[in-house]
N, C-alpha and C positions, 0 to 999 in steps of 0.2 A: 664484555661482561666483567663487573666488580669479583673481586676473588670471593666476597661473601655472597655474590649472585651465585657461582661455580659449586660455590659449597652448599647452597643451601637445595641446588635445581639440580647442579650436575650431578653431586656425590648422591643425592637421593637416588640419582638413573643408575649410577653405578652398583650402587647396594641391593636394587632391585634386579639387576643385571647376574649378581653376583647369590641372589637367592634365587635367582631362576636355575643358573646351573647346578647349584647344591641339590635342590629339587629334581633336576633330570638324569643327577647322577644316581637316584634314589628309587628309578623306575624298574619295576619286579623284569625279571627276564622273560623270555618269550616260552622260554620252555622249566617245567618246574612240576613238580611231583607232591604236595601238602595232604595235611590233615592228619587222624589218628593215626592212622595206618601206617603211614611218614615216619609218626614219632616211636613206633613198637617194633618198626621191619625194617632195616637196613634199606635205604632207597636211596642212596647216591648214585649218581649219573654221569656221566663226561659228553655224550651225546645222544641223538636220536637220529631212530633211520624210523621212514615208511618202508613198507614192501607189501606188494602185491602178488601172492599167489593166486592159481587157478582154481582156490576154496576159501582164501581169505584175505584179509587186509589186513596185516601186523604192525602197528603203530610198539618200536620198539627203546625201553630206553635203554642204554648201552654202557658198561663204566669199561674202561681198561685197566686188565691187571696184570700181573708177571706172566700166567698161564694164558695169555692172550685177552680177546673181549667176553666180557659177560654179560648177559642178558638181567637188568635189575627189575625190570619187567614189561609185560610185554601185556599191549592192549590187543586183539582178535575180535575182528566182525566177520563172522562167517557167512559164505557168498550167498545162505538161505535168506539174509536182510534185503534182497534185493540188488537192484542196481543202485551202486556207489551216488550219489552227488553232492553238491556242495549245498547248504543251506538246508541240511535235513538233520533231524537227531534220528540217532537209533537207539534201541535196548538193548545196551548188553544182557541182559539178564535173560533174555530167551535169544537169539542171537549172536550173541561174542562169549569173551571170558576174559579174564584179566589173570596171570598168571607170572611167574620168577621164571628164571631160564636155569639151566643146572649152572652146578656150583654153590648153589644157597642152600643152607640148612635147614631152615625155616620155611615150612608151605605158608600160603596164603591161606586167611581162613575162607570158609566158603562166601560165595557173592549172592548177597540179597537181591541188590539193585543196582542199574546203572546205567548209565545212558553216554553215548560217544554223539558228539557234535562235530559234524565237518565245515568248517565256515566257508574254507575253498579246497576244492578239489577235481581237479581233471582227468585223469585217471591216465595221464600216459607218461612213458616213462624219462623221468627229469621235473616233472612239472610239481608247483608248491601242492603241499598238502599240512594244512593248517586247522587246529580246531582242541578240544577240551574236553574231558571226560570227566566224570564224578560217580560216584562206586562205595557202596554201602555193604562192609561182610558182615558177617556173623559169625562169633568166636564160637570154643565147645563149650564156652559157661554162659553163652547168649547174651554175650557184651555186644554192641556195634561199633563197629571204625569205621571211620568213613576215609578215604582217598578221592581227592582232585588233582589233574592236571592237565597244560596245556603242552600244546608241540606244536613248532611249525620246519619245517623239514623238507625237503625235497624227494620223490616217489621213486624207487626201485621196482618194476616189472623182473620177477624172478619166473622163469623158463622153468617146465618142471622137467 
């Protein structure tokens, strides 16, 4: 291959080579908390856990602070939804709740709407649990926020 073949075939592969990783470095993360609600409530995060109690399923997100972890909030489907599976939505809003853990100043306003999506779920304990929530409150001046997020995480079975 002539140096201007290199240049005009190779460097083209590399450039495209070279936009494809720009691009993959740009991929949102697997887990993430958006929308109004986001931008009005303190919602940083450092991780997430599932856990399984014997009345609910807490999808929880978690930040660490000096006084240990806190709960920045916490998703709840309550075990009156049914049996758990994967490829089902539920309704929070009759159902779950979406709510802060202590240590935050700030309540959530109340919840209009919402639905929790499990896209995989087994329900035993270690196994993935993956899936996305969206959640519409209502302020006391009957503003709406809306909050989405997704998790994917690994399952905790908590013994009562």
């Amino acid at each position: 291959m002539t140096m201007s073949g290199w240049f005009n075939g190779g460097c083209r592969w590399l450039m495209i080579g070279c936009f494809g990783v720009i691009l993959g470095s740009c991929d949102e993360s697997e887990n993430y908390l958006r929308g109004s609600l986001a931008d009005s409530y303190d919602m940083e995060f450092d991780s997430i856990r599932a856990r399984l109690y014997a009345s609910e399923l807490s999808i929880e997100y978690v930040v660490d602070s000096e006084q240990g972890e806190k709960i920045t909030l916490r998703v709840t489907l309550n075990a009156g939804a049914g049996v758990l599976v994967a490829g089902k939505t539920y309704n929070l809003a009759t159902d779950g709740t979406i709510s802060r853990g202590e240590g935050f100043d700030a309540k959530l306003p109340e919840l209009s709407t919402g639905t929790l999506d499990l896209s995989e779920y087994a329900g035993t304990d270690g196994s993935a649990v993956e899936g996305e929530f969206s959640a519409t409150f209502i302020t006391t001046n009957q503003n709406k926020l809306s909050l989405r997020g997704a998790f994917v995480t690994e399952l905790e079975i908590v013994q009562p």
